[in-house]
PyMOL Python script that loads the backbone (N, CA, C, O; Angstrom):
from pymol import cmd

cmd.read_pdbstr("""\
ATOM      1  N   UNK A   1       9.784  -8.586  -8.417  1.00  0.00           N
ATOM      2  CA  UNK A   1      10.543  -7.747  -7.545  1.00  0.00           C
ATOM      3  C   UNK A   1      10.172  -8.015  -6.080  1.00  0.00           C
ATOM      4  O   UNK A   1      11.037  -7.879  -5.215  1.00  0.00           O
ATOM      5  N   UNK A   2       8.774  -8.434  -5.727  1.00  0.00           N
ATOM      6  CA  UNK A   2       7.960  -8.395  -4.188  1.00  0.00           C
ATOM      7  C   UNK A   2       9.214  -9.797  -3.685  1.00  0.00           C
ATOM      8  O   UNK A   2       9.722  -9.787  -2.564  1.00  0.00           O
ATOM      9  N   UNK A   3       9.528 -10.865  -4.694  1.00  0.00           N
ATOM     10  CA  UNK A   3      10.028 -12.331  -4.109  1.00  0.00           C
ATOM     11  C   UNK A   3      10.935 -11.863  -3.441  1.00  0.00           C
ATOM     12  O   UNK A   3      11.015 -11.998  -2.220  1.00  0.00           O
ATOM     13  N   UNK A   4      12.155 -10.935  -4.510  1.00  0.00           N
ATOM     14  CA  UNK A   4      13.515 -10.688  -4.134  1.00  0.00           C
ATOM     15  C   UNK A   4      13.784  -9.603  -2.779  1.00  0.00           C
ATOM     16  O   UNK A   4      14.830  -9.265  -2.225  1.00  0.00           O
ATOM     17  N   UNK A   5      12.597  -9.297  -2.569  1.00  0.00           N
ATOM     18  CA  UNK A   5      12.689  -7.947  -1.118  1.00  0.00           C
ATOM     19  C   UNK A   5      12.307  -8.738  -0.519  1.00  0.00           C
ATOM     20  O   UNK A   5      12.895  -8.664   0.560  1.00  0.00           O
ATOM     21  N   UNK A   6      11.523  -9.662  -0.513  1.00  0.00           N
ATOM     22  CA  UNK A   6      10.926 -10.625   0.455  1.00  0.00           C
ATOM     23  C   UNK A   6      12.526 -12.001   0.817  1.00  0.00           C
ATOM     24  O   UNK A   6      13.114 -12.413   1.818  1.00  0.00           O
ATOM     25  N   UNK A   7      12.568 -12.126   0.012  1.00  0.00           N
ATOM     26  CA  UNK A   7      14.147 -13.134   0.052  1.00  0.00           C
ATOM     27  C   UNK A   7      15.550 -12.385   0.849  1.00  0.00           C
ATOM     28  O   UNK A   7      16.470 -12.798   1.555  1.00  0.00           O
ATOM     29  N   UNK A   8      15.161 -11.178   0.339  1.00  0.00           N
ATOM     30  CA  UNK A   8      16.273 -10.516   1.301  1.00  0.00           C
ATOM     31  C   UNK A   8      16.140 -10.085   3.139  1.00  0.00           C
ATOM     32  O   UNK A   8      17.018  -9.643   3.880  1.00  0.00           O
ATOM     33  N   UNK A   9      14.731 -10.416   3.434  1.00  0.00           N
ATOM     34  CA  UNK A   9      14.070 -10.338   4.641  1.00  0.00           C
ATOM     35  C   UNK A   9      13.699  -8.812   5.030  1.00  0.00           C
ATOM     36  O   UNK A   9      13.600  -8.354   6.168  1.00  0.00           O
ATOM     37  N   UNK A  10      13.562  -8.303   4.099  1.00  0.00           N
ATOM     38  CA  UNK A  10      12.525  -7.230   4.057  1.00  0.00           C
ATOM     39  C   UNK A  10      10.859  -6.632   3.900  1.00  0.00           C
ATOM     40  O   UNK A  10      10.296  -7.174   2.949  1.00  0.00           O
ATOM     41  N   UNK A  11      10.247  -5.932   4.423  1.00  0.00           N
ATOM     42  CA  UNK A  11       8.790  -6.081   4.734  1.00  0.00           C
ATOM     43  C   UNK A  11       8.235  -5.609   2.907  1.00  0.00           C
ATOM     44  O   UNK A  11       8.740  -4.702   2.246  1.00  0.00           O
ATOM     45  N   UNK A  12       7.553  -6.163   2.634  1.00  0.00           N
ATOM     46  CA  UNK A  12       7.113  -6.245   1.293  1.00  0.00           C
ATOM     47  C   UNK A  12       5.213  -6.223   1.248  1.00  0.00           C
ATOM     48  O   UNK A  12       4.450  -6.823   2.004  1.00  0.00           O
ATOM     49  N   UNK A  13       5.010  -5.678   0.553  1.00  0.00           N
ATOM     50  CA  UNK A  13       3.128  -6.466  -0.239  1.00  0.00           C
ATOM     51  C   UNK A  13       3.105  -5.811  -1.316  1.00  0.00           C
ATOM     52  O   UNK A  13       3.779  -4.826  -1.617  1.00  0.00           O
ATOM     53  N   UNK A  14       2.240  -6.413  -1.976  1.00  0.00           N
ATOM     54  CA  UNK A  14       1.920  -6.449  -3.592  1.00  0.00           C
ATOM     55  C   UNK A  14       0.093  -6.439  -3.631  1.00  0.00           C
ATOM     56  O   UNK A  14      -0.611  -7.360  -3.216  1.00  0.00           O
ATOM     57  N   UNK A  15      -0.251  -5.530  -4.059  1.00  0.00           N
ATOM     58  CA  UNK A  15      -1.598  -5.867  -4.820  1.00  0.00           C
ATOM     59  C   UNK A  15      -1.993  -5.728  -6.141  1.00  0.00           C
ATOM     60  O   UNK A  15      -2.212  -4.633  -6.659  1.00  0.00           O
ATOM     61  N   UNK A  16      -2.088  -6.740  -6.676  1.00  0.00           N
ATOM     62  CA  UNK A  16      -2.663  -6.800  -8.245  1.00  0.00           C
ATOM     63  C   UNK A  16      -4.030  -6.243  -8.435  1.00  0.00           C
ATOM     64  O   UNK A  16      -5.007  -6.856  -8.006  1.00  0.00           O
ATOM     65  N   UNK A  17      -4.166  -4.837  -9.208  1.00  0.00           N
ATOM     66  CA  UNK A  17      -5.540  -4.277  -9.352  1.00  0.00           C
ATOM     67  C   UNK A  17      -6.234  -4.833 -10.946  1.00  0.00           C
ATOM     68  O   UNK A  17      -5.822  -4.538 -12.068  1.00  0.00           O
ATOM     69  N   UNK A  18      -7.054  -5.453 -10.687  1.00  0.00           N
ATOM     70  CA  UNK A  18      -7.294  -6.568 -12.179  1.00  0.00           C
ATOM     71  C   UNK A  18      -7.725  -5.213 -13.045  1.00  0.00           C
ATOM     72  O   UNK A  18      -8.107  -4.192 -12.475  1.00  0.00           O
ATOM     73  N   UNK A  19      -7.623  -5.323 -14.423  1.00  0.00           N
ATOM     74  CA  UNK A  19      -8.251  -4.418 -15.376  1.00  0.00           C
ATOM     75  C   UNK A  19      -7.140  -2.974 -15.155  1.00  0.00           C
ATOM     76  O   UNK A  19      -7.380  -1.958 -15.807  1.00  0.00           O
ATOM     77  N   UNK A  20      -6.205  -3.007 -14.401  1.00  0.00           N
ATOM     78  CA  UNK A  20      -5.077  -1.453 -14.110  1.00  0.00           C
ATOM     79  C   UNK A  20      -3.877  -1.965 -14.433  1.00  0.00           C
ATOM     80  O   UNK A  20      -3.505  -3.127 -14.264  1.00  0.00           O
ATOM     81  N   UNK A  21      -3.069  -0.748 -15.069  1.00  0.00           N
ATOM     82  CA  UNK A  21      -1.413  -1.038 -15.582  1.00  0.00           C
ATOM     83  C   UNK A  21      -0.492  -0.247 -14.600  1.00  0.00           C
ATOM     84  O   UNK A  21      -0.280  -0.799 -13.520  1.00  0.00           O
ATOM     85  N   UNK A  22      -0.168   0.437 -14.727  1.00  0.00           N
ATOM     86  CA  UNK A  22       0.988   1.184 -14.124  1.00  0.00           C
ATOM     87  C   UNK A  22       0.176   2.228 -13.805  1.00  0.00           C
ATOM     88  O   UNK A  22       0.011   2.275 -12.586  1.00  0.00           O
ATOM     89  N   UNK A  23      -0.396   3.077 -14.393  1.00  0.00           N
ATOM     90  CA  UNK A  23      -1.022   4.235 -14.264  1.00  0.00           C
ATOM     91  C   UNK A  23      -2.829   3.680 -14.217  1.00  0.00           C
ATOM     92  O   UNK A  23      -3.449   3.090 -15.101  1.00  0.00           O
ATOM     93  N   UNK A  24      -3.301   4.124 -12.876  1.00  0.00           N
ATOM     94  CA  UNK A  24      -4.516   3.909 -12.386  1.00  0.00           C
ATOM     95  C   UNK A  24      -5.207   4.829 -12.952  1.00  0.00           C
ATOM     96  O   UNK A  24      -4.807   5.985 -13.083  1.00  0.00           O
ATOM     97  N   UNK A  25      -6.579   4.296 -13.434  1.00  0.00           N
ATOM     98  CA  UNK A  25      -7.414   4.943 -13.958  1.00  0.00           C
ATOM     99  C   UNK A  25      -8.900   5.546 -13.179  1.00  0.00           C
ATOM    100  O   UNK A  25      -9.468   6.636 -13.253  1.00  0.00           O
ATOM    101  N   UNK A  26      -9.203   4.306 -12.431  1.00  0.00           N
ATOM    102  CA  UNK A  26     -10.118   4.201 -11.896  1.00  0.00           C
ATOM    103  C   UNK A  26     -10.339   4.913 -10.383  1.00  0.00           C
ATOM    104  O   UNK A  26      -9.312   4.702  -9.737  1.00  0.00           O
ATOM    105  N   UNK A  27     -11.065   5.484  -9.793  1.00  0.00           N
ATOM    106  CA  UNK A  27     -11.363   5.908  -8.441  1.00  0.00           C
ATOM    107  C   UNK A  27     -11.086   5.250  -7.409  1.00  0.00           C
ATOM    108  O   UNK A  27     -10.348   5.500  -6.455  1.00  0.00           O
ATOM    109  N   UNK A  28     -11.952   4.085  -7.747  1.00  0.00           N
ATOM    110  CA  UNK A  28     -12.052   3.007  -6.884  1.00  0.00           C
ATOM    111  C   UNK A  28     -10.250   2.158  -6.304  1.00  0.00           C
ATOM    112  O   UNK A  28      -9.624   1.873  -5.283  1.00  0.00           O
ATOM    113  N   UNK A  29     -10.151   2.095  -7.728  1.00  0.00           N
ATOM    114  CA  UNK A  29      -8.498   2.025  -7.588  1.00  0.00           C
ATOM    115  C   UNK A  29      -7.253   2.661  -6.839  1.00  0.00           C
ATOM    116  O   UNK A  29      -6.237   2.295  -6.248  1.00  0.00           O
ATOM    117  N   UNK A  30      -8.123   4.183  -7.315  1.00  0.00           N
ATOM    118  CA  UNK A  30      -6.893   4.802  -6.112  1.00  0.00           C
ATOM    119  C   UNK A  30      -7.128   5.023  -5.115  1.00  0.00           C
ATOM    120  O   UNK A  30      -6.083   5.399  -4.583  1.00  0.00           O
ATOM    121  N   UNK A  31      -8.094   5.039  -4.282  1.00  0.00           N
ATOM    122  CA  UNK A  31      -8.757   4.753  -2.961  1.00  0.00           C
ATOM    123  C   UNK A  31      -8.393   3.622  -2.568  1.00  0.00           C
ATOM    124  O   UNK A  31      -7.530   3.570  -1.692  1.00  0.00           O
ATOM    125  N   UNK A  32      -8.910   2.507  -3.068  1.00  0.00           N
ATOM    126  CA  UNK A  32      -7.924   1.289  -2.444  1.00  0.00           C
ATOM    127  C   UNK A  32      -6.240   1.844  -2.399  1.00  0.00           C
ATOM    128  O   UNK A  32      -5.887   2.163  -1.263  1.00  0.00           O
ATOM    129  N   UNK A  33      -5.519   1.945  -3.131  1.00  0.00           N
ATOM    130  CA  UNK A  33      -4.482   1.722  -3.371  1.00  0.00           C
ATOM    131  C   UNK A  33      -3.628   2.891  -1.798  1.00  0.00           C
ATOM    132  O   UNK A  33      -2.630   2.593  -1.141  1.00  0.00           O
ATOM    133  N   UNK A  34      -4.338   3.914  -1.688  1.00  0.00           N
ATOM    134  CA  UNK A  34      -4.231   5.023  -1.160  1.00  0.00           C
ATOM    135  C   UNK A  34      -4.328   4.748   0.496  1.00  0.00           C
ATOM    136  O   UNK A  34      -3.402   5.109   1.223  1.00  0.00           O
ATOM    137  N   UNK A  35      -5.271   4.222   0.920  1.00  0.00           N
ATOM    138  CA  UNK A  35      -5.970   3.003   2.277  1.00  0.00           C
ATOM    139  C   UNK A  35      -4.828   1.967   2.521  1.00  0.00           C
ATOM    140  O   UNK A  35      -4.405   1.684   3.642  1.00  0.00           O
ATOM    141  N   UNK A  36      -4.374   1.432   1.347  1.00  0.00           N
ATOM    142  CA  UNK A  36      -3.484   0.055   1.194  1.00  0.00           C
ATOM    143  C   UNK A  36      -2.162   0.875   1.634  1.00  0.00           C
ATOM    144  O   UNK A  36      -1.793   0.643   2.785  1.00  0.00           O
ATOM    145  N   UNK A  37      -1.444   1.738   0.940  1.00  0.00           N
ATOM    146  CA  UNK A  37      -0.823   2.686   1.174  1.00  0.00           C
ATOM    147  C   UNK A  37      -0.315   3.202   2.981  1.00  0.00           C
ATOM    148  O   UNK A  37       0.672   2.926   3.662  1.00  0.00           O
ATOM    149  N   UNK A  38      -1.310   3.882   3.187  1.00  0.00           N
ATOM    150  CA  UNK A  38      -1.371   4.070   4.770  1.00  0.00           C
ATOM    151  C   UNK A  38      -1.591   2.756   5.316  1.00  0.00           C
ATOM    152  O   UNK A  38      -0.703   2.760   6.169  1.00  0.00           O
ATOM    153  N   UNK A  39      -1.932   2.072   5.381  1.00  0.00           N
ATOM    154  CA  UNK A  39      -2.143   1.109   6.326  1.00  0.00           C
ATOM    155  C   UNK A  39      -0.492   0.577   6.376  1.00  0.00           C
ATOM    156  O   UNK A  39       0.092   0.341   7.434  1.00  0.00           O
ATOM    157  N   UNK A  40       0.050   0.458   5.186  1.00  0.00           N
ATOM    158  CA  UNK A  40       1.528  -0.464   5.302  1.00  0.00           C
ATOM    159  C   UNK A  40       2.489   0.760   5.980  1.00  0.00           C
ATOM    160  O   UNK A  40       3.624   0.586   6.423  1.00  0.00           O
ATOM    161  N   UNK A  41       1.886   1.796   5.952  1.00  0.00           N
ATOM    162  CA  UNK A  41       2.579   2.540   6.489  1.00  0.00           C
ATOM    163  C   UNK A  41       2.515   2.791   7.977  1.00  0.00           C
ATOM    164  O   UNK A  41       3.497   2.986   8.693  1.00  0.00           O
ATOM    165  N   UNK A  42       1.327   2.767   8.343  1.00  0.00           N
ATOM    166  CA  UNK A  42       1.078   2.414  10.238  1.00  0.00           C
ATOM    167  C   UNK A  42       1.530   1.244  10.391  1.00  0.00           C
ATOM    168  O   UNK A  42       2.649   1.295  10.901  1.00  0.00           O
ATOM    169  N   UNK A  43       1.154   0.118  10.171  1.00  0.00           N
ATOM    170  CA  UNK A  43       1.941  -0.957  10.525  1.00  0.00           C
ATOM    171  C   UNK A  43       3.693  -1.181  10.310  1.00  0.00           C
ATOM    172  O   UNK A  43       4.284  -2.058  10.939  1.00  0.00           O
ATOM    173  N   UNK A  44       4.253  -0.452   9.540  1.00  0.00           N
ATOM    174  CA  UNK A  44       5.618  -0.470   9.341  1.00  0.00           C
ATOM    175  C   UNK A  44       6.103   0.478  10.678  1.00  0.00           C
ATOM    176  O   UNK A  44       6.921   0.099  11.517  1.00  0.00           O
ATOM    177  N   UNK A  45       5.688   1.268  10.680  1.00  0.00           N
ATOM    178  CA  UNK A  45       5.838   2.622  11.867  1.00  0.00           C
ATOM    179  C   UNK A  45       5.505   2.302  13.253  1.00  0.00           C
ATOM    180  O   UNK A  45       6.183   2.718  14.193  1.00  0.00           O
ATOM    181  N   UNK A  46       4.229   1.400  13.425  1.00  0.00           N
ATOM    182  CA  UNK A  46       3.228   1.132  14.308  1.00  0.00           C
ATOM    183  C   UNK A  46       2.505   2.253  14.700  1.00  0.00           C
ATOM    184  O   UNK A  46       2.799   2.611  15.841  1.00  0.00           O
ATOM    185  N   UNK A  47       1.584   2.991  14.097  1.00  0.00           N
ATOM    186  CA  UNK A  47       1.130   3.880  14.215  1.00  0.00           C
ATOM    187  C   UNK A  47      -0.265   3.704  14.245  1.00  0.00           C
ATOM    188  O   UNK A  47      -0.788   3.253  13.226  1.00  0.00           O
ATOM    189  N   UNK A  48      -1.123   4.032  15.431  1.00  0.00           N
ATOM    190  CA  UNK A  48      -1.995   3.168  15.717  1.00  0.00           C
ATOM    191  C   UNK A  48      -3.588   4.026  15.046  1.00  0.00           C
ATOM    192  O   UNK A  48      -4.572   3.547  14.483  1.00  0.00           O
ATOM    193  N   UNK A  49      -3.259   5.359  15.406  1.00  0.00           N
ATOM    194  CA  UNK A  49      -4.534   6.058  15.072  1.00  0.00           C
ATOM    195  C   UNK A  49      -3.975   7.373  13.827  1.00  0.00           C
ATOM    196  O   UNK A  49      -2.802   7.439  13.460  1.00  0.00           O
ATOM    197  N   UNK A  50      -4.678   7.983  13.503  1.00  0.00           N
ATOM    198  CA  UNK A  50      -3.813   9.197  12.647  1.00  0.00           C
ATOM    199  C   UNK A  50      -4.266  10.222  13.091  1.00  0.00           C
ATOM    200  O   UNK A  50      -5.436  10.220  12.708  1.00  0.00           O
ATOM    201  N   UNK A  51      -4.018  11.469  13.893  1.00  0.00           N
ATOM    202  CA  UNK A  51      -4.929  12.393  14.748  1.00  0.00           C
ATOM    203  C   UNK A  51      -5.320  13.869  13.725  1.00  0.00           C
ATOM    204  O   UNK A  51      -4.567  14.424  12.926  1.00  0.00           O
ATOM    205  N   UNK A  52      -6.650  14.212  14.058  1.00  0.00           N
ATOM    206  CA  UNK A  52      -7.058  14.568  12.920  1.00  0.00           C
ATOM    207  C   UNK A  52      -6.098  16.314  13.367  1.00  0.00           C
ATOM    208  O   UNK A  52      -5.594  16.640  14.442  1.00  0.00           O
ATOM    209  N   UNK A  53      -6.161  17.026  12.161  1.00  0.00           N
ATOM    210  CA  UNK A  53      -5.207  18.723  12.305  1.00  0.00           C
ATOM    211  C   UNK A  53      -6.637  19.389  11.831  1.00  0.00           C
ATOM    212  O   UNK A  53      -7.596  18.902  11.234  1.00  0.00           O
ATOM    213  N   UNK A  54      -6.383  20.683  12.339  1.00  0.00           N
ATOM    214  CA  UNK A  54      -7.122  21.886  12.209  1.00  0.00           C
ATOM    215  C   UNK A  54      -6.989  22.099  11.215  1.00  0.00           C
ATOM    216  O   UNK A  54      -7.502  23.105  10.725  1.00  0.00           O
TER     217      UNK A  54
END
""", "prot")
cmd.dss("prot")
cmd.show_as("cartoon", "prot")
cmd.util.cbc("prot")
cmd.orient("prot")
């Protein structure tokens, strides 16, 4: 699916979590995934800092 969004000239990434299926099990996993997450999301936005709320 990442080729065909990417072929159509749309912003795309993919990370393969080795040992995870569809449904994450691991901590570590969803912390990455969660980090990976926001980050494509400041950079899609350009959003440089995230300011912390009361």
């Amino acid at each position: 699916m990442s080729d065909k969004i990417k072929a159509a000239g749309r912003q795309c990434e993919m990370i393969i979590f080795e040992g995870e299926g569809h449904g994450w099990r691991r901590a570590d996993t969803k912390r990455r995934a969660m980090e990976e997450e926001l980050g494509f999301v400041r950079r899609t936005f350009g959003i440089d800092a995230v300011e912390e709320r009361e």
